[in-house]
C-alpha positions, 0 to 999 in steps of 0.5 A: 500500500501506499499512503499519502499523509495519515489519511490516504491510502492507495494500492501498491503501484497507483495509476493517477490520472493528471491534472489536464486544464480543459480535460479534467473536469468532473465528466471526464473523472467520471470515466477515468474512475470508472475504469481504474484510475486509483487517485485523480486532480481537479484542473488547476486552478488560478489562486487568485482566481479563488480569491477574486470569486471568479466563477470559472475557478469556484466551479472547479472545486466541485468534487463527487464523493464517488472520486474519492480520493481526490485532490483539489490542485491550485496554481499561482505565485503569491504566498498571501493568494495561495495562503487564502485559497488553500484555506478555501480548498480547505473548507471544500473537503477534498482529500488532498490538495496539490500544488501545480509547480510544473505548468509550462504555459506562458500566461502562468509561467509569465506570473511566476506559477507553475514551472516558472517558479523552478527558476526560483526555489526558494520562491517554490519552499516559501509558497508551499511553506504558506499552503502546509500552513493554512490547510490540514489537508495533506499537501503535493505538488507536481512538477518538472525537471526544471526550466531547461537542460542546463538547470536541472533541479529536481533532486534539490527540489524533491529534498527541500519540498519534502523537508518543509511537510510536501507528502508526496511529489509527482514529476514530469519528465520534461523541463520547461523549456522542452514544453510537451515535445520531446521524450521524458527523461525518467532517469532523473525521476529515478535518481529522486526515488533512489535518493536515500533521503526521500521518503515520501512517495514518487510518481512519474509522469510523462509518455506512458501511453501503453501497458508495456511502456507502463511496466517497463518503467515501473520496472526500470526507473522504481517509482511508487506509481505512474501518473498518466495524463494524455494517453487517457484522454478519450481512451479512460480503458487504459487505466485497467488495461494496465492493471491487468496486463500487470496482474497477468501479462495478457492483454485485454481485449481493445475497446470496440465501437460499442464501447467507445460509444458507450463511454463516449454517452456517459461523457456526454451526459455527465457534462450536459448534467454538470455544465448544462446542455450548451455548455456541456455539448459544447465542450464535448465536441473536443473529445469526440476524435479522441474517442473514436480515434483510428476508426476508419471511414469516420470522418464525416460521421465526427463532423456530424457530432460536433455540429449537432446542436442538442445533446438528445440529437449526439445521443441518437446518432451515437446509437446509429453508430453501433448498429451501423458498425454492425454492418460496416457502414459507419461512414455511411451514417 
């Protein structure tokens, strides 16, 4: 088992789904919970957003107990602002709250958040000093390598970040500067899990988009978990396909039409239910490709679905899909 503070307990080896801004909202949790994540993250989320009351940012702490164990991850580079909003992610009950120190985006990095603060460690200890403070909630935090090749810092950052009460710690195998291109290195995630002074849990993050690639580096690189992010998104199957190709070293059977339609509907209605009908339709049409990826002859028919304007109207043709499949002429519909 691993445990994370006196009140989480996770499987040996947990699969965590990553924080995604626009991806992991509470609809798409619903999926990947349902086919094997074992810890999951809200979207990070703007402190001073939280504190401003802007509605974009409180509509984000909204967390189901089915999710559980859940953490509530906030971004920023303030210590008053991340003092506040912890205190208000506090009162929302989660079950942890993470700390995003590994975004790599300009308008968060350009505010000295996320993977900006790998250029200034001791920014990064005096804000996670000032979240430990003001919850009692078990804090995490994800992060990166560091800004670029030339300054990797991980392992003083893994020290440090342990040393002030961070009760876990997730890294990306990628700098800043690398963005999402590029491999991972998890060679330096390695050298953070062997270090002998660290002895909360690491989980790797960063190109595990298959069973194989998963035990190789559980194998290779001794992390406690793996965290995977975009190999989910529109494929929630691969949580428990890793699970089991662990368990058995067989794989199981790919997820055919009828079960990516299936998901593909639940999706749908728990983002109608949670965002109403046009905002929720809306956001689902960027996950419809992802869906029904690699599905010849489907391209009109995914044209169709992101122009269709009620949900009842996505239902009915997800329906006709099946029993077209049923007779090869999907890309008839």
């Amino acid at each position: 088992m691993i445990k994370i503070g006196n009140n989480i307990t996770l499987p040996d080896f947990p699969l965590l789904l990553a924080p995604m801004e626009d991806v992991s909202d509470p609809p798409f949790r619903y999926v990947c919970k349902q086919y094997g994540a074992d810890l999951m993250y809200t979207e990070f989320i703007s402190s001073e957003g939280l504190i401003r009351d802007a509605i974009k940012s409180r509509q984000k702490l909204d967390i189901f107990d089915y999710e559980r164990p859940i953490g509530i991850q906030i971004f920023g580079g303030d210590e008053d602002a991340m003092a506040l909003s912890a205190k208000i992610v506090d009162a929302t009950n989660p079950d942890l709250l993470d700390i995003n120190f590994g975004c790599p985006v300009k308008k968060v990095v350009c505010k000295g958040a996320g993977a900006g603060v790998l250029k200034d460690i001791d920014l990064m200890i005096r804000l996670t000093k000032a979240v430990i403070k003001s919850t009692n909630l078990p804090v995490t935090v994800k992060t990166r390598l560091g800004w670029d090749d030339n300054s990797i810092n991980i392992m003083e950052v893994a020290e440090r970040l342990q040393d002030v009460g961070v009760q876990a710690l997730a890294i990306h195998g990628r700098t800043r500067a690398q963005m999402y291109k590029g491999s991972a290195n998890w060679k330096y995630i390695a050298e953070v899990k062997n270090n002998p002074r660290i002895k909360i849990p690491i989980f790797g993050n960063g190109d595990v988009d298959s069973p194989e690639k998963a035990l190789e580096y559980k194998n290779t690189y001794g992390v406690d978990g793996i965290m995977i992010g975009r190999a989910a998104i529109g494929y929630p199957w691969i949580f428990n396909e890793i699970k089991h190709f662990f368990k058995t070293g067989q794989h199981l059977p790919k997820p055919v039409i009828q079960n990516r339609v299936e998901v593909c509907k639940t999706h749908l209605e728990k983002s109608v239910q949670w965002k109403g009908e046009k905002l929720g339709l809306l956001e689902m049409r960027n996950h419809y490709a992802n869906y029904f990826k690699g599905i010849p002859n489907f391209k009109e028919t995914r044209t169709k679905l992101v122009t269709l304007n009620t949900s009842a109207e996505v239902l009915l043709l997800l329906d006709e899909i099946v029993f077209m499949e049923q007779f090869n002429l999907v890309d008839s519909i």
